[in-house]
MDTraj code that builds the backbone (N, CA, C; nanometers):
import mdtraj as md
import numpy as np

residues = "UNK UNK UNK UNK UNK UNK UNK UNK UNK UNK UNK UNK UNK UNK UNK UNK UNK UNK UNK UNK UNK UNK UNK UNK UNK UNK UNK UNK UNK UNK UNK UNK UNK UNK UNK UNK UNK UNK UNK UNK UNK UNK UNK UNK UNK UNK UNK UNK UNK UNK UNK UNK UNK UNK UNK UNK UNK UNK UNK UNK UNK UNK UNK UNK UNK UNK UNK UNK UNK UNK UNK UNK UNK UNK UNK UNK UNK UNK UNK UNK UNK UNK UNK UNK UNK UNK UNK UNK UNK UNK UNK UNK UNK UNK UNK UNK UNK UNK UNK UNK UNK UNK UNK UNK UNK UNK UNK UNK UNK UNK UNK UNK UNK UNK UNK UNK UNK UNK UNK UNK UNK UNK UNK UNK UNK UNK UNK UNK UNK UNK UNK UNK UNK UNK UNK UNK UNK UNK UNK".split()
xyz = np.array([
    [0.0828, -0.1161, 0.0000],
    [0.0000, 0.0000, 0.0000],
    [0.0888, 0.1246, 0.0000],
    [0.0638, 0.2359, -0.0935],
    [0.1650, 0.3201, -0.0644],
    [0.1409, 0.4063, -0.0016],
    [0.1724, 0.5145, 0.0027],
    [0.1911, 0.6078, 0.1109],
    [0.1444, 0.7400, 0.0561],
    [0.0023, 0.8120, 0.0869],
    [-0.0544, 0.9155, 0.0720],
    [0.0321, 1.0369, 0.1186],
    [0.0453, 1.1264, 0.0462],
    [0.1049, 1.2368, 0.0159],
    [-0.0021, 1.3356, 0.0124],
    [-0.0021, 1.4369, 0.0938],
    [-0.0429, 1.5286, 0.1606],
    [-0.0359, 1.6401, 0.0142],
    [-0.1859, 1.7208, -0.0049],
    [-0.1604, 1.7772, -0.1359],
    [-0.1153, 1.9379, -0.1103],
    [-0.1791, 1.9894, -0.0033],
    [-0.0896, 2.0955, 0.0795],
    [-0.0648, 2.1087, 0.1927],
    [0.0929, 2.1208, 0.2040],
    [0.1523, 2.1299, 0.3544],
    [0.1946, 2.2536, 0.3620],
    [0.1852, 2.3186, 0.5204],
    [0.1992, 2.4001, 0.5719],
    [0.3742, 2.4565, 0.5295],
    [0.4354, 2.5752, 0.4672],
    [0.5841, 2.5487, 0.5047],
    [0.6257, 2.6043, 0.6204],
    [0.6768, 2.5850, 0.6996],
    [0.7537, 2.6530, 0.8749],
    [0.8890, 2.7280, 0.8491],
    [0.8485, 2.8583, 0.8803],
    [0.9688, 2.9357, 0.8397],
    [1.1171, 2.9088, 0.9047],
    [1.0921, 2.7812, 0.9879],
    [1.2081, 2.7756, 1.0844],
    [1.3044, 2.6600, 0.9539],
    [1.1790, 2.5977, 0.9024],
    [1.2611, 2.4766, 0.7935],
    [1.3707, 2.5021, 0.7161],
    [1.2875, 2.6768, 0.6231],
    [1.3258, 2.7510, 0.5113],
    [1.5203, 2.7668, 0.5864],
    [1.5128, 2.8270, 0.7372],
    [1.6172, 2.8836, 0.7676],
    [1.6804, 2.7914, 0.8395],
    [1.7202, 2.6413, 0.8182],
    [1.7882, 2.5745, 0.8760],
    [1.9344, 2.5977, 0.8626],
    [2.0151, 2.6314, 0.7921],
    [2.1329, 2.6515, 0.7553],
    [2.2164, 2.7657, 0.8487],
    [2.2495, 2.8096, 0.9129],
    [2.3446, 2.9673, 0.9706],
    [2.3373, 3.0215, 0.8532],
    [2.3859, 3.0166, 0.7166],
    [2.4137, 3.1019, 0.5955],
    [2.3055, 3.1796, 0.5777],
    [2.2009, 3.0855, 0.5561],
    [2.0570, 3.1333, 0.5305],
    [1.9961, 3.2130, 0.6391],
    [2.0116, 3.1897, 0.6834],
    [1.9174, 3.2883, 0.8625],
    [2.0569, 3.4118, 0.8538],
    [2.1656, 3.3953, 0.8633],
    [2.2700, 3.5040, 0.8607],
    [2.1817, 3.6474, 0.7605],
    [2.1862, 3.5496, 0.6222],
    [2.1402, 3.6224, 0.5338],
    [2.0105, 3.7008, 0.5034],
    [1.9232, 3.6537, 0.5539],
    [1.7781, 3.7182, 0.5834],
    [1.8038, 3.8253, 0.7752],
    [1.8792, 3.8049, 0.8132],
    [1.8748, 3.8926, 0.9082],
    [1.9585, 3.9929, 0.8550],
    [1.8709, 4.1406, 0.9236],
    [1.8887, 4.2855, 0.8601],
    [2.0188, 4.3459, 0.9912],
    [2.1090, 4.3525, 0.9909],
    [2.1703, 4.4006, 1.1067],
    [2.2386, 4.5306, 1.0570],
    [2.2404, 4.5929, 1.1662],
    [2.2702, 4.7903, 1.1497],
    [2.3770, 4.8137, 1.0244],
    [2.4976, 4.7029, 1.0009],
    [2.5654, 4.7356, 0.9271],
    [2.5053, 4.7356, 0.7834],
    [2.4119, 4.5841, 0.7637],
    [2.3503, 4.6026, 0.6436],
    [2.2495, 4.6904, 0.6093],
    [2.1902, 4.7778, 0.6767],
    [2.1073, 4.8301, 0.7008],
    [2.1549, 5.0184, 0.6572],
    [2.3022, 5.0005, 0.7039],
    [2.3452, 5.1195, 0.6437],
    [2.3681, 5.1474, 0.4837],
    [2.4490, 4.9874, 0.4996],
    [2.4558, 4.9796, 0.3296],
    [2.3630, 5.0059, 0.2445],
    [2.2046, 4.9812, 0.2795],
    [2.0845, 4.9621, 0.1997],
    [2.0809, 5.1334, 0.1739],
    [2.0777, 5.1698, 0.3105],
    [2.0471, 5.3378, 0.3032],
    [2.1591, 5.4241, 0.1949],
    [2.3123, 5.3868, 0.2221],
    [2.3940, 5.4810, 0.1804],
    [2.3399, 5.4218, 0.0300],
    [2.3085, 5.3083, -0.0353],
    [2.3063, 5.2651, -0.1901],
    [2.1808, 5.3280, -0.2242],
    [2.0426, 5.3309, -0.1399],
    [1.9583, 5.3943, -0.1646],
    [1.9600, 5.5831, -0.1754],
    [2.0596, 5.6554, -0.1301],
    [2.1058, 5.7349, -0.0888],
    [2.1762, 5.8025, -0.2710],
    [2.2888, 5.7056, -0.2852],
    [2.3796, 5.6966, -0.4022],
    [2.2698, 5.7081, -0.5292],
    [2.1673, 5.5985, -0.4982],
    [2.0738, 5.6191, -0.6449],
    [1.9772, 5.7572, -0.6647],
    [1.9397, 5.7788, -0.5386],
    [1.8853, 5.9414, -0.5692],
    [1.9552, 6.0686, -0.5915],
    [2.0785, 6.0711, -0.5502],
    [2.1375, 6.1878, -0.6056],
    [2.1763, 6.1267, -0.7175],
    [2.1957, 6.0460, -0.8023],
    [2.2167, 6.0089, -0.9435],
    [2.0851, 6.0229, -1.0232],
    [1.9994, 5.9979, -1.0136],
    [1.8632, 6.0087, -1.0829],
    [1.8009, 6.1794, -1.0503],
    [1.8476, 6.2369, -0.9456],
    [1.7892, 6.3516, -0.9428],
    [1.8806, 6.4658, -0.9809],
    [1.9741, 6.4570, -1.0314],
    [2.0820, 6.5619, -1.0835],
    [2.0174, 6.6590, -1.1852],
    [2.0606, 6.8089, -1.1659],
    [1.9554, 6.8911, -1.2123],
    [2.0578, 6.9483, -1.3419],
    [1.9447, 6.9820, -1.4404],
    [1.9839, 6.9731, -1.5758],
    [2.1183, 7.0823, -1.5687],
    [2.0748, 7.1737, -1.4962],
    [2.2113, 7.3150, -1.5011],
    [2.3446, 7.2169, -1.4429],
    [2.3433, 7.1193, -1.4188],
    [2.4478, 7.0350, -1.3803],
    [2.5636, 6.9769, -1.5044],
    [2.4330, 6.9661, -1.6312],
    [2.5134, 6.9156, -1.7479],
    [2.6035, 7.0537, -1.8535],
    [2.5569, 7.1589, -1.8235],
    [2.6643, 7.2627, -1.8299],
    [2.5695, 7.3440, -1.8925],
    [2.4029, 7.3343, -1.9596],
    [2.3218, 7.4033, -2.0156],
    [2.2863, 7.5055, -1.9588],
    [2.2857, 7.6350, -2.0297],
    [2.2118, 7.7386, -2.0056],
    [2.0484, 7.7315, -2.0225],
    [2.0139, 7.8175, -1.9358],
    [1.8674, 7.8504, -1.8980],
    [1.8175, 7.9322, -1.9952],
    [1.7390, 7.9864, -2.0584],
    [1.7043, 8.0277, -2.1808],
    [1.5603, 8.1248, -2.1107],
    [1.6235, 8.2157, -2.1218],
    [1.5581, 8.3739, -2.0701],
    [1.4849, 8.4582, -2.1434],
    [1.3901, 8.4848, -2.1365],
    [1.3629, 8.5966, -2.2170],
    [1.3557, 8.7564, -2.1329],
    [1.4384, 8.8646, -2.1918],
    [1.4466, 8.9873, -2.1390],
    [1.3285, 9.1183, -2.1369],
    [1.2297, 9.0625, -2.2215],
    [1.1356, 9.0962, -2.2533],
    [1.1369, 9.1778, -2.3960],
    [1.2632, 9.1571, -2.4865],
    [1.2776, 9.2535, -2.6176],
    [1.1680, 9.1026, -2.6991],
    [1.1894, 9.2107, -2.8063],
    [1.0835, 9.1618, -2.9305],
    [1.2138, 9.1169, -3.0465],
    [1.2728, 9.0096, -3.0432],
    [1.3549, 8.9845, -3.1866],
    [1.2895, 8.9797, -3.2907],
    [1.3300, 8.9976, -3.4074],
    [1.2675, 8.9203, -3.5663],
    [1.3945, 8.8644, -3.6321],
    [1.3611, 8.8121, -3.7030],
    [1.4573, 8.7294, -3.7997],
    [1.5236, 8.7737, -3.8645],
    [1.4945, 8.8868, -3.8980],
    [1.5462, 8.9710, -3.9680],
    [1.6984, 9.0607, -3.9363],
    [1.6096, 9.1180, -3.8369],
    [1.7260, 9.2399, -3.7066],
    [1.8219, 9.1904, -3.6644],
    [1.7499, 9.0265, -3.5822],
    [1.8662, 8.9748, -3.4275],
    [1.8987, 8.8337, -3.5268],
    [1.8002, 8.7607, -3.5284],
    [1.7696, 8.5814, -3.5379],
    [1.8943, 8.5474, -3.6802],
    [1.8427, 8.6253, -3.7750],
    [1.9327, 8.5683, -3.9319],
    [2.1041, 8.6005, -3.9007],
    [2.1105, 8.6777, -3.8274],
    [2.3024, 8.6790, -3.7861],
    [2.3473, 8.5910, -3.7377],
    [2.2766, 8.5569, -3.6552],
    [2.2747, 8.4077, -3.5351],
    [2.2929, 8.3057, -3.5996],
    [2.1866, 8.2834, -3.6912],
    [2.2032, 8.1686, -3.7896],
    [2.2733, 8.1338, -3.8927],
    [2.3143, 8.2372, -3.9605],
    [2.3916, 8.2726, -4.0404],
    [2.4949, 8.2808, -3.9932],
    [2.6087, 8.2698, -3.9062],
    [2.7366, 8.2820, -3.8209],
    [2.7249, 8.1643, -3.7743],
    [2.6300, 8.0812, -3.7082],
    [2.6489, 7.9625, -3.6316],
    [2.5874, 7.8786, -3.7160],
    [2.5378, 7.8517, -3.8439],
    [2.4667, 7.6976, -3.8815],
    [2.4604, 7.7335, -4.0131],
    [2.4639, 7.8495, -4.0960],
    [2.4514, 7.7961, -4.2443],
    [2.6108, 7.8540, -4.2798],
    [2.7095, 7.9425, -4.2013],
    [2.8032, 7.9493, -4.2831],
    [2.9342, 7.8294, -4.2255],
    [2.9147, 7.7342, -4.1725],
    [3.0109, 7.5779, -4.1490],
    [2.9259, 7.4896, -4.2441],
    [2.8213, 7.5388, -4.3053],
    [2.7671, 7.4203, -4.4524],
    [2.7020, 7.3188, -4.3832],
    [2.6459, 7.3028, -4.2275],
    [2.5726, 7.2094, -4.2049],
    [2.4136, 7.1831, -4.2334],
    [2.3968, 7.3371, -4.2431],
    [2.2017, 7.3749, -4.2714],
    [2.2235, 7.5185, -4.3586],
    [2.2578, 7.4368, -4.4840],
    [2.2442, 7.6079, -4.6012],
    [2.0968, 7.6276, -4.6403],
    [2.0032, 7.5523, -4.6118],
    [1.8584, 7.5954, -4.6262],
    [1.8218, 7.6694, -4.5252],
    [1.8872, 7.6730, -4.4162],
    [1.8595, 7.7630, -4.3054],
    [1.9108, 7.9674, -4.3430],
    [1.9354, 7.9387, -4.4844],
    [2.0250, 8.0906, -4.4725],
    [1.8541, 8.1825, -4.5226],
    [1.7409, 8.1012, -4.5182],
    [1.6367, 8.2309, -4.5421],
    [1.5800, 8.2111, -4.4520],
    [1.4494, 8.2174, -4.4463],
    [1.3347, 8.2236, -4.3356],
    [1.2422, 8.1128, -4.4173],
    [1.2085, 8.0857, -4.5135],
    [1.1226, 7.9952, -4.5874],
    [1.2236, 7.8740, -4.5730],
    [1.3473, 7.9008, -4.6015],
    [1.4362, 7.7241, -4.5441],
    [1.4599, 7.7160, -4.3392],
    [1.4086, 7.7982, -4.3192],
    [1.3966, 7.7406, -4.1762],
    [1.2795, 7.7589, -4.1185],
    [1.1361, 7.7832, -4.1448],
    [1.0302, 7.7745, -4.1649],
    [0.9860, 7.6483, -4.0905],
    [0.9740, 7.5682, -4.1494],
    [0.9232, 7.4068, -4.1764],
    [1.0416, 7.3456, -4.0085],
    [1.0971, 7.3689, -3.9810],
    [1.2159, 7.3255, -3.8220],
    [1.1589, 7.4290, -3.7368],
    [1.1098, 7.5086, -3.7779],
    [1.0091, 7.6464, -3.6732],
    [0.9203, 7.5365, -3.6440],
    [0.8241, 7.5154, -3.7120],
    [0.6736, 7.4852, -3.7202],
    [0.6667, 7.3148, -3.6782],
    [0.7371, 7.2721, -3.6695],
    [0.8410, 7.1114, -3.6330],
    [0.8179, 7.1178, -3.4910],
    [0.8774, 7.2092, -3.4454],
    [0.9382, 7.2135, -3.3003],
    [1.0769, 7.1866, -3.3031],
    [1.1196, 7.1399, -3.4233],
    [1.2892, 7.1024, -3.4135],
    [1.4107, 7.1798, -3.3483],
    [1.3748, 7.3091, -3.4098],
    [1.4330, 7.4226, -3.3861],
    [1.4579, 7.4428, -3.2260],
    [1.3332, 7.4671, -3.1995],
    [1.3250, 7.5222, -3.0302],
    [1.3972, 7.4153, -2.9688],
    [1.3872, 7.2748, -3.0248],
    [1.4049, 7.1695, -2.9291],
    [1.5600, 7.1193, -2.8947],
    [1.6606, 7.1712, -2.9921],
    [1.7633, 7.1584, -3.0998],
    [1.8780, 7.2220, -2.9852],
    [1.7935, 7.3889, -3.0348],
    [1.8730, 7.4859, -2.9555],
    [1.8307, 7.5360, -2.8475],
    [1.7204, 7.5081, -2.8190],
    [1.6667, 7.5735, -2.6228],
    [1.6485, 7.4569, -2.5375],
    [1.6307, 7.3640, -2.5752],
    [1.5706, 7.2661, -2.4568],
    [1.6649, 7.1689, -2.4727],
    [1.7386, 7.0760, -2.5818],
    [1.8379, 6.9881, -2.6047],
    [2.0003, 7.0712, -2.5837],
    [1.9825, 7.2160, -2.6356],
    [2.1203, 7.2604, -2.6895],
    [2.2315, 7.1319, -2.7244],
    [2.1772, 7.1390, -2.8224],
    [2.3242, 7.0127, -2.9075],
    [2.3402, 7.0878, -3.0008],
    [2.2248, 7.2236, -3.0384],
    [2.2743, 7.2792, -3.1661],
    [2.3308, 7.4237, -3.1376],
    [2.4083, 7.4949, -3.1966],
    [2.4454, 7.4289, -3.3106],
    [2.5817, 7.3408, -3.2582],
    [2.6712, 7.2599, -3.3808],
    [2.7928, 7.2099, -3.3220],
    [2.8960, 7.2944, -3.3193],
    [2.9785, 7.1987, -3.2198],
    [3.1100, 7.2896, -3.2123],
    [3.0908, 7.4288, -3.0521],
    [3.0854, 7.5375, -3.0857],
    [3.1109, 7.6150, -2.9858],
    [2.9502, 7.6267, -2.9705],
    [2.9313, 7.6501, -2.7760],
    [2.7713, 7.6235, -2.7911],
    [2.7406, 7.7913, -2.7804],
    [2.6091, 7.8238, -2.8005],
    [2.5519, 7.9502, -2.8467],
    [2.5694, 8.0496, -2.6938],
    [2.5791, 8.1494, -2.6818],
    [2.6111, 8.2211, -2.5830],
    [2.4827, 8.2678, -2.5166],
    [2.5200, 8.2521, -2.3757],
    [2.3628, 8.3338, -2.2980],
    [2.2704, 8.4178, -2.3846],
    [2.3604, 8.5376, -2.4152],
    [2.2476, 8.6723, -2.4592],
    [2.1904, 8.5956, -2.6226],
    [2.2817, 8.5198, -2.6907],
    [2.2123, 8.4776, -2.8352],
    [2.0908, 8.3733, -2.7696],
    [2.1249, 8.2428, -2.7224],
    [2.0185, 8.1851, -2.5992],
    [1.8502, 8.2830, -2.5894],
    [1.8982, 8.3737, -2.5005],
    [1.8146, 8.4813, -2.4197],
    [1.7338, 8.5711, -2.5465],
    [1.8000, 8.5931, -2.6725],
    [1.7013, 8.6220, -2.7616],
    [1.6356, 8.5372, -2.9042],
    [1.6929, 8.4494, -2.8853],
    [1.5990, 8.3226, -2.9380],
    [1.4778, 8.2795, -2.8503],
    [1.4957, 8.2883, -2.7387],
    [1.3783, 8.2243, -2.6596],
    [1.2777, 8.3906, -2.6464],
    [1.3093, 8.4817, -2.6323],
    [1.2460, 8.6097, -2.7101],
    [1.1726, 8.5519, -2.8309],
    [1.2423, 8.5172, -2.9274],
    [1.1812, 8.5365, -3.0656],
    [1.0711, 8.4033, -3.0871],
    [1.0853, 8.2987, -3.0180],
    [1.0110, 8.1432, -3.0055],
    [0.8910, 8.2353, -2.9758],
    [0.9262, 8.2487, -2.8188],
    [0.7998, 8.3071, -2.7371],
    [0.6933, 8.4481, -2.7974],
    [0.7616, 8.4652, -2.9124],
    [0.6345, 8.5693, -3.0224],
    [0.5811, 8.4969, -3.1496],
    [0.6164, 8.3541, -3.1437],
    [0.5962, 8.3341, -3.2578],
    [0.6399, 8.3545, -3.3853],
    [0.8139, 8.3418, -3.3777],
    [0.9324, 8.3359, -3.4403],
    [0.8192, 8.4904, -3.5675],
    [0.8292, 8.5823, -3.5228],
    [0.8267, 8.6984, -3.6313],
    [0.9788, 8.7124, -3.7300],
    [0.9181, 8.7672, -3.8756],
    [0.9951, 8.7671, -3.9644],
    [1.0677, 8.8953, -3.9343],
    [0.9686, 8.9943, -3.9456],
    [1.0344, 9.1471, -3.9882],
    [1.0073, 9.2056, -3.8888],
])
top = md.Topology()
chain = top.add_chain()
for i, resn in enumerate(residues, 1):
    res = top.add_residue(resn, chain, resSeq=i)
    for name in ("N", "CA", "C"):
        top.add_atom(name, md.element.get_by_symbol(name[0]), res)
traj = md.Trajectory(xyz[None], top)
């Protein structure tokens, strides 16, 4: 006759921790306990590092009125169509369509990766985000 086998048994947490290794290891003692904190500690100032940290400027507006014309086309014209990377950018109808994108704003105010090479200076910064915030005017 064989021998009935029980279809659920209770498990006893004392079973799980028969070993020293195992009970060592599930017990929390002050030292491990620091470790948890200082690593928990380590991951929030890594995840919360604030963007002015990565070397970006803040993008101001002074309250002037740019146009494309006056301030914006020197800017562009000195930093992105005369190194030959964006020669459609040398009118207002070839940079039009990266206005109306969001590319533009996103490029040089909020990503600054653009343009390459030397990055754009506060006050050029400070009146681009002028000229976004009117609705990039021509004249």
């Amino acid at each position: 006759m064989a021998v009935k086998r029980k279809r659920s048994q209770k498990i006893d947490p004392d079973t799980i921790l028969k070993s020293p290794f195992k009970r060592a290891f599930f017990i929390l003692t002050p030292m491990k306990f620091c470790l948890v904190c200082i690593l928990c500690c380590m991951g929030l100032l890594v995840s919360c590092k604030k963007e002015t940290d990565s070397g970006k400027l803040t993008p101001t507006c002074d309250g002037s009125h740019p146009t494309y014309q006056n301030d914006i086309k020197n800017i562009v014209d000195s930093r992105c169509t005369s190194s030959g990377c964006h020669p459609d950018f040398a009118s207002y109808e070839g940079l039009f369509p990266k206005l109306q994108g969001g590319d533009f704003e996103r490029e040089v105010l909020v990503n600054q990766t653009m343009p390459e090479g030397a990055p754009l200076t506060q006050e050029q910064i400070n009146k681009i985000q002028c000229w976004v915030n009117d609705g990039y005017p021509q004249n």
